[in-house]
N, C-alpha and C positions, 0 to 999 in steps of 0.2 A: 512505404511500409508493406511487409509480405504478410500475408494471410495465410495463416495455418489453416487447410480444409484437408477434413478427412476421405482417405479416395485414392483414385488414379492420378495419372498423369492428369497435364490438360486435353491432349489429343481423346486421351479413352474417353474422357468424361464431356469434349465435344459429341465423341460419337454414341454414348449413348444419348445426347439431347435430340441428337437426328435423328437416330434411330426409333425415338419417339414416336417422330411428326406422323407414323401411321398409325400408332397409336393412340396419338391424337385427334385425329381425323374419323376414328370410332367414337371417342368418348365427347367431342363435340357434338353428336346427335345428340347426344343425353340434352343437349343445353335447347336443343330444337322443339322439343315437345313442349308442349303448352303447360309450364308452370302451375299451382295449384291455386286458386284465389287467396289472396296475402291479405289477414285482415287482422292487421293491429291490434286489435280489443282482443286478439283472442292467443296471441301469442307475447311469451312470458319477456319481460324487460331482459332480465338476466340470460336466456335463450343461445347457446354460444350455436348454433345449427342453422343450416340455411332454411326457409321457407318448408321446406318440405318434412323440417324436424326429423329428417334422417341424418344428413351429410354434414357432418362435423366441419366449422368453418378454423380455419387452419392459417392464416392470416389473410390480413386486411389493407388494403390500400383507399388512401382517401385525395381527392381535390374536390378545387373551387374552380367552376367553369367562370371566370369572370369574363367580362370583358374589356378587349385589349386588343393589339394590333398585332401580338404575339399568338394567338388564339388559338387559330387555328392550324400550326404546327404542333401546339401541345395538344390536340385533340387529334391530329394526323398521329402523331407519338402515341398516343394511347391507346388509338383503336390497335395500329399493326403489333402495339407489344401486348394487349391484351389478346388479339389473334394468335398468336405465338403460342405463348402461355398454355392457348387452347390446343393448341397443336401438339403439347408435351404431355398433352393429357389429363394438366389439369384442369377443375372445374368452378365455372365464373358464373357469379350473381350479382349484380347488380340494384344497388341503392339508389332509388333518383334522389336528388334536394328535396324534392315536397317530399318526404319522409322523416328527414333530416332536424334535427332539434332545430337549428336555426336556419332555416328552408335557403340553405346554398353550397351545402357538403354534400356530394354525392361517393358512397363507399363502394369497393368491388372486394367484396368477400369472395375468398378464394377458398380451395377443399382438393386436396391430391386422394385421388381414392387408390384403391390398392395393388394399383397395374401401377404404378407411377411411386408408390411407395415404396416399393419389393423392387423396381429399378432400379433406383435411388440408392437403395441402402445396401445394395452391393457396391453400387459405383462407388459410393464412401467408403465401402469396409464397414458397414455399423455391425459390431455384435449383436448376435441376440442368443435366447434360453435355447440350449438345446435339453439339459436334463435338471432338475432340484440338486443340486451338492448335496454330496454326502460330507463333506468335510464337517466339521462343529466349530459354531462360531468361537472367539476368545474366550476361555473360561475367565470369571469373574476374579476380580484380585482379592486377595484375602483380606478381612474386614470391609468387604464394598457394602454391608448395610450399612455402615457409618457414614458412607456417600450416597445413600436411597434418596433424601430428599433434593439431591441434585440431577439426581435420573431423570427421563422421560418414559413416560408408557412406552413398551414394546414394542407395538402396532405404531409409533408415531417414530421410534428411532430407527425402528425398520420395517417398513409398509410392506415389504415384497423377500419372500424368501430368497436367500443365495443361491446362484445355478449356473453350473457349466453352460460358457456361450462358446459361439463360434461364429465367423464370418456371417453373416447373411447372405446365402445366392436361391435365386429363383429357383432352381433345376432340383433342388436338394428339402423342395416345403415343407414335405414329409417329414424332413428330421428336426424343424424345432415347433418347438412348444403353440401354436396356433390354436387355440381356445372360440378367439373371436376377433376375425381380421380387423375389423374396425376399432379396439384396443390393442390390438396386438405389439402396433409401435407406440409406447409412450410419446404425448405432447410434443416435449421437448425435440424429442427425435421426428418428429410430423414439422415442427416451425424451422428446420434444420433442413432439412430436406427441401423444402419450400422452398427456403430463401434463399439456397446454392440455385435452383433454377433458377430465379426471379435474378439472382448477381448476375445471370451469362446467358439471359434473353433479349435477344436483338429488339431490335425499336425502329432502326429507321437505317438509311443509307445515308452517309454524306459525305460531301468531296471525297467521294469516291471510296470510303471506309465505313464497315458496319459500324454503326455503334450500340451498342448492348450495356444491360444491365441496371437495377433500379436505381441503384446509386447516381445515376448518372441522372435520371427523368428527378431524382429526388434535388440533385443540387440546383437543374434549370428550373424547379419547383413546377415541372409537368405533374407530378404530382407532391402533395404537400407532407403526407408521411405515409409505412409502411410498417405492421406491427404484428406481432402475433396477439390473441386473443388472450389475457387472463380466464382461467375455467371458471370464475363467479364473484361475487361479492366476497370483499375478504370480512365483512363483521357479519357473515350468515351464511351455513351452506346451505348448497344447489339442492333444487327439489327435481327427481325425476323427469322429465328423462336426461338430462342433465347429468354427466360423470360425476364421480366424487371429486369434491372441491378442493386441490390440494390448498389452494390460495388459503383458503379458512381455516384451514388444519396451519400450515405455518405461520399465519396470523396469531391463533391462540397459543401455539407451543413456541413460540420462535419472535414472532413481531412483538410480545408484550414486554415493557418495564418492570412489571411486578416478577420476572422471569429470569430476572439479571441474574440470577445464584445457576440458573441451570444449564445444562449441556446442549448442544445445537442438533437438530434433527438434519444432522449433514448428508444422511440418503435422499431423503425427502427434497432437500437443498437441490443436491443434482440433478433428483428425476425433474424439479420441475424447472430448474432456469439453466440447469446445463453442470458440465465439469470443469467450465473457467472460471465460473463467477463461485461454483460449490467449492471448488479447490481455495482460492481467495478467501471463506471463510474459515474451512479448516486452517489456513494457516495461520490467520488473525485470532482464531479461538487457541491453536499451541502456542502461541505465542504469547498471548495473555496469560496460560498458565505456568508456562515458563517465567513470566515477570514475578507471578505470586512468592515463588523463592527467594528472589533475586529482592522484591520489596520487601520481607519478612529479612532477613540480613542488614539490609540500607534501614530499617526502622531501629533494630537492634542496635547499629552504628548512632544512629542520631540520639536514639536512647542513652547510650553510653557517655555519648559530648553532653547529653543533657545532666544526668547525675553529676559530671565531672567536671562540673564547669565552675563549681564553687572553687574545688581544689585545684585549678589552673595557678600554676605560680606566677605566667607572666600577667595573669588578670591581675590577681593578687597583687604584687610588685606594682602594676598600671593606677590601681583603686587606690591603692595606699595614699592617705596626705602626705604622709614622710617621705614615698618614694615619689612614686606620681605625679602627687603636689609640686614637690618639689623642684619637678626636671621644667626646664622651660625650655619650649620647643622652638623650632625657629619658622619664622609666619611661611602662611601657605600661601601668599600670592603678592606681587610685589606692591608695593606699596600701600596700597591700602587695606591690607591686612595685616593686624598685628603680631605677638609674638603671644603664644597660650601652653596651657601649662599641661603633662600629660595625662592626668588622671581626667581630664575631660573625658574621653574617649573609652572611660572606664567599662559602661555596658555595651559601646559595639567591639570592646574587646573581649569583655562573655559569649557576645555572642557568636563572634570570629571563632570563637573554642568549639559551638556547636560543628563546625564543619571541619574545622583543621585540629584534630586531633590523632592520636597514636591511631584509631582506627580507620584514619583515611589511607593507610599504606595496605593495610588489611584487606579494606574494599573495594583497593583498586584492584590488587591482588586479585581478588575474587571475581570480580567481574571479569576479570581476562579471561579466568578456568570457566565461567557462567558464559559467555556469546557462545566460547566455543563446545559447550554441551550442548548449548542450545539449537548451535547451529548442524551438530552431529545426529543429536535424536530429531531433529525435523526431517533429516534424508532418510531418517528408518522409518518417520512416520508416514512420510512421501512413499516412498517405495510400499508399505503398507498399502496404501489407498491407492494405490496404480494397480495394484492386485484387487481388492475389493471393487473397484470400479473400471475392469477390464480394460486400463491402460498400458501393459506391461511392455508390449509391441508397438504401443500408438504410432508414434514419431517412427521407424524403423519402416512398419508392414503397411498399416492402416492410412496415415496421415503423410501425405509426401506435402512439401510449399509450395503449396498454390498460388500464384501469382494473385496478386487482386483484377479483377475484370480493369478498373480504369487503369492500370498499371498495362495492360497487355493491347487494351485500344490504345495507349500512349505511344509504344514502341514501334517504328517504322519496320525496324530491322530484326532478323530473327538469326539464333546462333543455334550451333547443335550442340545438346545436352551428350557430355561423353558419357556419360552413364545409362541414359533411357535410350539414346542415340534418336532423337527427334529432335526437331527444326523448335527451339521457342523461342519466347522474343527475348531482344537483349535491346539494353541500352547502350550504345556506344559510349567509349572514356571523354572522348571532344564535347559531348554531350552532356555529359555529366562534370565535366572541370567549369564550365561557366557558375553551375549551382553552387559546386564546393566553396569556389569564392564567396558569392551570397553570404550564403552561410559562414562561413568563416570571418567572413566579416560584421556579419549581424550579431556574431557570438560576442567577437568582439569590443563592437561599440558599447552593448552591453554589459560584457563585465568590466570596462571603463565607468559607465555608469553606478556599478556595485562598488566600484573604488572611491568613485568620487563621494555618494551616499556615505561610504564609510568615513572618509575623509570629514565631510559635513559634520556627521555624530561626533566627532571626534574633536573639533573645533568647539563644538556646540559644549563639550564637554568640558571645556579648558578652559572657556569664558565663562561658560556661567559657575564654576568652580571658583572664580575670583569673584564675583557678584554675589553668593552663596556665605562665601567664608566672610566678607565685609558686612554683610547684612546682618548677618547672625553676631555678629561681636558686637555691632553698634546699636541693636534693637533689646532693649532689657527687657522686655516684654517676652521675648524667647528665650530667655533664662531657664526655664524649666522645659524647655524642647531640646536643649543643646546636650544633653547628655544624650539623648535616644537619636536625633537627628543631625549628627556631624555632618560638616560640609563634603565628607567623601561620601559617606550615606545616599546625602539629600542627593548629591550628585549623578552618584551611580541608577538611585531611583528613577530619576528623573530621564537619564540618558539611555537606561533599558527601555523603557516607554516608549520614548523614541526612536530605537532603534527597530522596535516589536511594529509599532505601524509604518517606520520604512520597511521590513521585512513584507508584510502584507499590502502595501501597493506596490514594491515590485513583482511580486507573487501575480498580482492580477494583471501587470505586463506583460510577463513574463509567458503567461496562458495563451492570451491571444498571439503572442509572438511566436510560441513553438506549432501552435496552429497552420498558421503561412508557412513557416518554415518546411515541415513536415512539407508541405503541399509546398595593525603595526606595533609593534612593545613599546614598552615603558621604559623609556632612559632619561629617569628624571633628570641625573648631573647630581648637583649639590649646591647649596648656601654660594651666592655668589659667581656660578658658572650651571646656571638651570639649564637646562635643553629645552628651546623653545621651535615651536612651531613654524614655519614659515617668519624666523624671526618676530612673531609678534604675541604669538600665546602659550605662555607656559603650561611644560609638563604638569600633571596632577600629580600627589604622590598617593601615595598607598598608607593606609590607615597604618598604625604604628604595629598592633597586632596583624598584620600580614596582608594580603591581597588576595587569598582566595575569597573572602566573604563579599568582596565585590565581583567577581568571578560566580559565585553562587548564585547575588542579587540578580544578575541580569538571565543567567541560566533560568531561575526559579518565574521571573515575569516573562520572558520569551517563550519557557516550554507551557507553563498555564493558561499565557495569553491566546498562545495559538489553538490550545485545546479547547478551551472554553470557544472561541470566535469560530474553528471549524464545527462544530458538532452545534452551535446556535445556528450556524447558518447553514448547515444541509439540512437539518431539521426544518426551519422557517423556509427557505427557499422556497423549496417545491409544494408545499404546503400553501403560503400566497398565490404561487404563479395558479396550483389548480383551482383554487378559491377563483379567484377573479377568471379563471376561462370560465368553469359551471355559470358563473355569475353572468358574462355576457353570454352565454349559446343558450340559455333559458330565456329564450323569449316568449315561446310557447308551453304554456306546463299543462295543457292536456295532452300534448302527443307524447307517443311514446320515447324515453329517453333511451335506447337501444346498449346493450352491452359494450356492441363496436364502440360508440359515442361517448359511451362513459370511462370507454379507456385511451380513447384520440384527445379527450380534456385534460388525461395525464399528461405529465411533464416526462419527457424525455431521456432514458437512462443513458446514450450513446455509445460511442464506440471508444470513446478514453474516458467512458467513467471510472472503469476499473481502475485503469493507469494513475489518477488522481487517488482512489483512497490506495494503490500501492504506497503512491509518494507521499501519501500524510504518514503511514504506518511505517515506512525506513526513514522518513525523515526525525520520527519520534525516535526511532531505533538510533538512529545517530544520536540527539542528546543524551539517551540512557547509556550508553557505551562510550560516546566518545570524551565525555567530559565529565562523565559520573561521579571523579575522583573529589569534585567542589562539592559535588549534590548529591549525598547519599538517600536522598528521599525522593530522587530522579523515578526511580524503578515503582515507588508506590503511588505518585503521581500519573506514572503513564497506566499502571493496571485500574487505577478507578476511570481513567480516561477510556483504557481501553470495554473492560463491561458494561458505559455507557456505550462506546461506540456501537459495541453490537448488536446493540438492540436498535439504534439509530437507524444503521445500515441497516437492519432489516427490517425496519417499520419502512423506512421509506422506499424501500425496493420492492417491498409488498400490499402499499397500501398506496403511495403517491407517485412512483413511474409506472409507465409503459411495462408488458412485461418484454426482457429484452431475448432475443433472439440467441435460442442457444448454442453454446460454440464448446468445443474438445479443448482440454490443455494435461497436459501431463507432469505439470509441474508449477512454478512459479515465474518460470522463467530466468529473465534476464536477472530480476532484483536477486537471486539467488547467488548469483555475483558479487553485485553491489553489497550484501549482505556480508560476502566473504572480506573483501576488501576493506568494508567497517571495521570486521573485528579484527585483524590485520592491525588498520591503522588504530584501533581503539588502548590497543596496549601502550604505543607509542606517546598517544597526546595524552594517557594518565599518570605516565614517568613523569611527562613534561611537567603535567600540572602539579604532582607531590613536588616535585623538584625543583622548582622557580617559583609556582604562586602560592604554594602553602608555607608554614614555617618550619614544617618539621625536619628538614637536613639542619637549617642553622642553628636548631634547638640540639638536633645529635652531636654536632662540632662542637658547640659550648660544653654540653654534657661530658662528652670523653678525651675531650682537650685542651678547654679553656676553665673548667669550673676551678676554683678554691674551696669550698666546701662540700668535705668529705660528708656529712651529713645530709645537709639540703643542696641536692648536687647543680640544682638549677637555679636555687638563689643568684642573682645578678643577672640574671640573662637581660633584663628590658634592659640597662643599663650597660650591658657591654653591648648590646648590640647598634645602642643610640652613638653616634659621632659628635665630636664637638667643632663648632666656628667659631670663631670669635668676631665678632657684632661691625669690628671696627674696619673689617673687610668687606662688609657689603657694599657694594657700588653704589652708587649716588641716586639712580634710578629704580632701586628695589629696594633700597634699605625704608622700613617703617618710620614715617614724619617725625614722631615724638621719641625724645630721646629718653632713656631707661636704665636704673640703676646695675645691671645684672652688665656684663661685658661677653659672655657667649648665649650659647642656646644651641638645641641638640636636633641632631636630622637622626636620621634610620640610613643606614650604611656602617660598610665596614672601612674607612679611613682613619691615614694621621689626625691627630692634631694639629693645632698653630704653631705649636711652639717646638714641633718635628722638624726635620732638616726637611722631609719631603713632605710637608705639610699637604693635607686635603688630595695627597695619591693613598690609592688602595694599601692595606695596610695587608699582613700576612696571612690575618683571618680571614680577609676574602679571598683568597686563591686558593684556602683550605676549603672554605664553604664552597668557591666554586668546583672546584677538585672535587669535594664528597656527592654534590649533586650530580657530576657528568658520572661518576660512579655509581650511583644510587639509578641511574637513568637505565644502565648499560645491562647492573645486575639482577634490578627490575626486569627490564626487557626479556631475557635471559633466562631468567625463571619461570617466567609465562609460556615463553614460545617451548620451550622445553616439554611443560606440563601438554598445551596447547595439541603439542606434534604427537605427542605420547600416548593422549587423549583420543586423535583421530585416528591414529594406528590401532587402538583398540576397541574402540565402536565401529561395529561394521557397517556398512552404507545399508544394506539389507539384514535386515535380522534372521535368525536360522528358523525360525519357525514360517515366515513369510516363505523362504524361501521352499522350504518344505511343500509348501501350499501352490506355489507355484507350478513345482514340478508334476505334483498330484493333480492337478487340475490340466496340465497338458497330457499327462497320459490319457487321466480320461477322456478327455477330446478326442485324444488321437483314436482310441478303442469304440467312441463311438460314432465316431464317422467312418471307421473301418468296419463296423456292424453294420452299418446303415448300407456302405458299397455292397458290402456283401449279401447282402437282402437283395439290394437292386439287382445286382446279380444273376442272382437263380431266380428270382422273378423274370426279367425282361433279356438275358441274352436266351435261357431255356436250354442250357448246356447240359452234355448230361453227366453222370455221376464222376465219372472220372477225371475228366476237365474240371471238373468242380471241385473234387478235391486237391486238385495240383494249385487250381487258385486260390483255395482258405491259405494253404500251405507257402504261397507268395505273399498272402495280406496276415499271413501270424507272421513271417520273415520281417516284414514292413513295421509291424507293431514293437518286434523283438528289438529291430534297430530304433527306434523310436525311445525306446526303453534304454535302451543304453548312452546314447547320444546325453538324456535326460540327466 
């Protein structure tokens, strides 16, 4: 896996670590003088500062000297990489155990002071202020008092005014904004800086190769973790001398439930964990308000099946004793189930009408023109926040791919880069085809496994569908269930279930497996020629009123099951794990319980935490889009799913992990992809679904080709659509024990009769039905990607006002670092007049092109 780091090459940003070491070798006296007497009773819990309550502690590193026969190489390992460290300039304090909550953790708080900072953050490219924008933020949309109660305070949506930044370089101090070096770099940007050093500090030699980096002492458990500091308690801010607390501020605007109505403080988000994890929520928060549409439409749809479900004519027709009553159906499973009549089936045929009605063509419809808006104004709002949070360049100028440190000790061999034209490492192909295998075969076995699982459900489905339908006829005692709970019901209920917890433990397979790695349709047949399983288990069929509504039932438990089971459990998780660590590291409750301490007993945010709630949020985005056409209440499930999530994710990012090390992103990434190709394929599986699993093609075919009455044009439809057998062709081992006065009984298909020359083949009506649906699929299709193409052709990727602001914002940069040269100038060469004016005259020439280029 490559790491995005902001910066140089790797060569430049070896040399300015060396370039350090004499810098280093200064700022290590600091560590020589004799410390100030350290007296616990007098320095505050919450204290984020070294001893000396000057020097801001900037991360932490923690072990357990145990002992072990290992011992003394991890303590060989530590001294030379905490020498190191010292060597780059930064600055080390040391926690012994007897201090320690539970006297055997000894911490080295670290502190990069501002020779090490102002290195640093040229070597990355970090922007910073060089002047206040004059630009004016968005003006307000008209009627936004009607949205006041969803606002936040000013000062909380935007802590720090906007301002032209530019690169950071040492040589140039003068030109930005320095107030006060020791705030000058935000947090985020101090734990950033840190921990590029802390990745590509050597440690030790072996067989014959450096090895460097904390990742590396972190996985031999030379040391046991590495973390930046939270600025304080998040249920109380910090008392001087102590910075303002952002933790506490996005705890009360941002971590609380009672807040779910309001907007997120996504400045505040980024200053303080970064613009991976702050981008991650802006996307999650447009994204939820893109559902609110998208649910307000799917409500309306259900709405609609709901009023209309009285005047359904095939309910009607199914309820009827005359009609319904009357039809006798032919048994669902052989032999020991009977022969029943259709109006049983009466209420899961109302309810079949909630979802398959005239407005499931409508919503699917819709949903194809909705991903793809969705997915249009997300890149203008991306583009928006790559300007507001000085990305614009990221990827291009600032951020080149940084190899990860264990990735470049791994590599024996080095290739030349034709573009930087330097020696990095490569891994050779010979090298890499042993893995491909691995993997390709661990994929695999795996989704062998997913087949076979599916397989399983699917047996499981078709046996106990025979067990189901026998039970229920023979038990008069469930006389009064049998209308609500038909044996394809119970069935489907039951097999969703099971499907929903094979889903979640191959899920937890499936986690630790990409860890290492990294490092069928329904062809029932017919009465007398059923299609059976592995010869032994018959097809199920499909409830008389259609097969979306079992398509629904398992959609509706699958997508709530999992919602409800993620969000109990990263709520609970972390929440136990840090209970029970406070609970063992309190052994002693009169010492002091230390800041560091109280945030080493947090749980762990990692390096795929993020990647995990990406994949719970496009995995949900897949059933909203891809199968919506069953589930028009898809879309309002996922938005109450989603406004609890967010507050989830930020209760427990702000109050129960680590705070995590912050890292650059200028976008979403790869999901951004995956997102396209959703809604791609999203049109496709909702033709499919209107067009095979709902009823409304063979409803149109009857209507405008088969009806007789000009009046009620859909009268007969249950009846034309039922086929007839006759009784006396069931084979010997399926036909029902007890014999019965009636001589046929009726299936769901479109075939002959008995008494047809081509008895029980497909009759005309199904080549029409089939005909309309591969029709119905095509001009579906068609419609969509039309509007779709239409759609993206007219929503710009960047909006014109953004764009505007862009270019205004590089002018002024450019005009004021060409002020600045020009100061330096007639200050420091001392040229005289004439010279001097030939040189304004080359740096307005400079600005002019600047100007135009723009």
């Amino acid at each position: 896996m490559v790491r995005q780091e902001e910066g140089r090459t790797g060569r430049e940003a070896d040399y300015a670590f060396d370039a350090n070491e004499s810098l280093g070798s200064r700022e290590t006296s600091l560590l020589i003088h004799e410390e100030p007497t350290f007296r616990k009773d007098k320095q505050s819990k919450d204290s984020i500062f070294f001893r000396d309550g000057i020097r801001q502690i900037d991360f932490v590193l923690s072990y357990v000297d145990e002992i072990k026969r290992d011992t003394d190489v991890k303590a060989e390992r530590r001294k030379e990489f905490e020498e190191n460290l010292r060597k780059t300039g930064l600055e080390l304090e040391i926690e012994d155990k007897t201090n320690s909550e539970d006297g055997k953790t000894y911490f080295v708080k670290i502190h990069a002071p501002w020779e090490v900072l102002a290195t640093y953050a040229e070597v990355l490219g970090i922007k910073m202020p060089i002047k206040e924008s004059d630009i004016p933020r968005p003006e307000t949309i008209p009627f936004s008092y009607v949205l006041g109660p969803l606002k936040l305070p000013r000062n909380v949506k935007h802590p720090h005014p906007e301002y032209f930044t530019a690169q950071f370089t040492r040589h140039r101090q003068e030109l930005f904004l320095i107030d006060d070096k020791s705030t000058f770099f935000p947090s985020s940007s101090r734990n950033r800086i840190v921990y590029y050093i802390l990745s590509r500090c050597p440690f030790s030699m072996e067989d014959g190769k450096k090895r460097f980096g904390i990742e590396r002492l972190l996985n031999s458990h030379t040391y046991s973790s590495a973390y930046p500091l939270h600025d304080g308690q998040y249920w109380k801010p910090s008392e001087p001398p102590n910075p303002v607390n952002e933790r506490y501020t996005l705890c009360q605007n941002w971590a609380r439930f009672s807040y779910f109505y309001k907007e997120q403080p996504l400045d505040l988000i980024r200053n303080y964990y970064g613009e991976k994890i702050g981008i991650y929520f802006v996307f999650l928060g447009f994204y939820t308000e893109m559902l609110s549409f998208a649910a307000v439409v799917g409500l309306a749809c259900f709405i609609y099946g709901l009023l209309s479900m009285g005047g359904s004519s095939s309910s009607i027709e199914i309820c009827d004793p005359d009609i319904g009553g009357q039809i006798i159906m032919c048994p669902l499973c052989d032999q020991v189930c009977d022969y029943w009549r259709l109006n049983s089936t009466c209420l899961a045929s109302k309810v079949s009408h909630l979802f398959d009605n005239e407005s499931t063509v409508f919503f699917a419809i819709f949903m194809g023109i909705w991903v793809t808006l969705f997915l249009e104004f997300w890149k203008q709002r991306q583009a928006r926040l790559e300007y507001e949070w000085d990305l614009v360049d990221f990827e291009e100028e600032q951020q080149q791919h940084q190899l990860r440190p264990e990735f470049e000790a791994m590599c024996k061999h080095r290739k030349m880069n034709p573009v930087t034209k330097e020696m990095e490492p490569h891994m050779p192909l010979h090298r890499r085809i042993p893995w491909y295998f691995v993997s390709g075969a661990t994929v695999t076995l795996w989704m062998a496994l997913v087949v076979s699982c599916m397989v399983a459900v699917i047996i499981y489905r078709l046996s106990v569908f025979a067990t189901f339908a026998s039970f229920m006829e023979s038990e008069t005692s469930l006389k009064h269930v049998k209308s609500i709970l038909t044996p394809q019901i119970t069935t489907s209920l039951t097999g969703s279930c099971l499907n929903f917890i094979v889903i979640l433990c191959l899920n937890f397979f499936y986690e630790k497996l990409s860890a290492w790695i990294t490092k069928m349709g329904k062809f029932v047949g017919y009465p007398g020629k059923y299609t059976y399983l592995f010869n032994v288990w018959r097809s199920e069929e499909c409830d008389p009123g259609g097969c979306l509504i079992e398509l629904t039932t398992q959609l509706t438990i699958i997508m709530t099951g999992k919602q409800i089971f993620g969000n109990v459990k990263e709520a609970i998780y972390p929440l136990v794990l840090n209970w029970w660590r406070r609970r063992k590291a309190r052994t002693n409750s009169e010492k002091l319980y230390s800041r560091w301490e109280q945030d080493h007993d947090l749980e762990t945010f990692g390096s795929l935490g993020l990647f995990y709630e990406y994949l719970e949020t496009v995995t949900q985005f897949g059933f909203v889009t891809l199968f919506v056409a069953s589930f028009p209440l898809a879309p309002l499930l996922a938005l109450l799913n989603n406004i609890i999530e967010i507050r989830v994710d930020a209760w427990k990012l702000t109050t129960q992990y680590r705070r995590p090390v912050a890292a650059k992103a200028h976008s979403i990434g790869v999901w951004q992809d995956i997102l396209n190709g959703m809604a791609v394929l999203s049109v496709a599986t909702n033709a499919f679904i209107v067009a095979f699993t709902s009823d409304i093609v063979p409803r149109l075919v009857y209507y405008y080709a088969y009806s007789t009455n000009a009046v009620k044009p859909m009268k007969g439809y249950v009846n034309n659509s039922l086929s007839v057998f006759l009784i006396a062709d069931f084979p010997n081992h399926t036909a029902p024990s007890e014999k019965r006065d009636f001589a046929t009984c009726r299936y769901r298909d479109y075939r002959y009769p008995p008494d047809h020359d081509h008895k029980y083949f497909h009759n005309m009506q199904f080549w029409h039905v089939l005909a309309a649906k591969m029709t119905f699929i095509i001009v579906m299709e068609h419609i969509v990607f039309l509007v779709k193409f239409l759609l993206a052709w007219m929503i710009p990727d960047v909006s014109k006002d953004v764009l505007e602001r862009i270019k205004r914002e590089k002018l002024m940069t450019v005009k004021i670092l060409h002020d600045f040269e020009l100061n330096q100038l007639k200050e420091n060469l001392k040229i005289d007049s004439n010279d001097f004016v030939k040189e304004v005259m080359i740096q307005e020439n400079k600005v002019q092109l600047a100007k135009s280029t723009i």
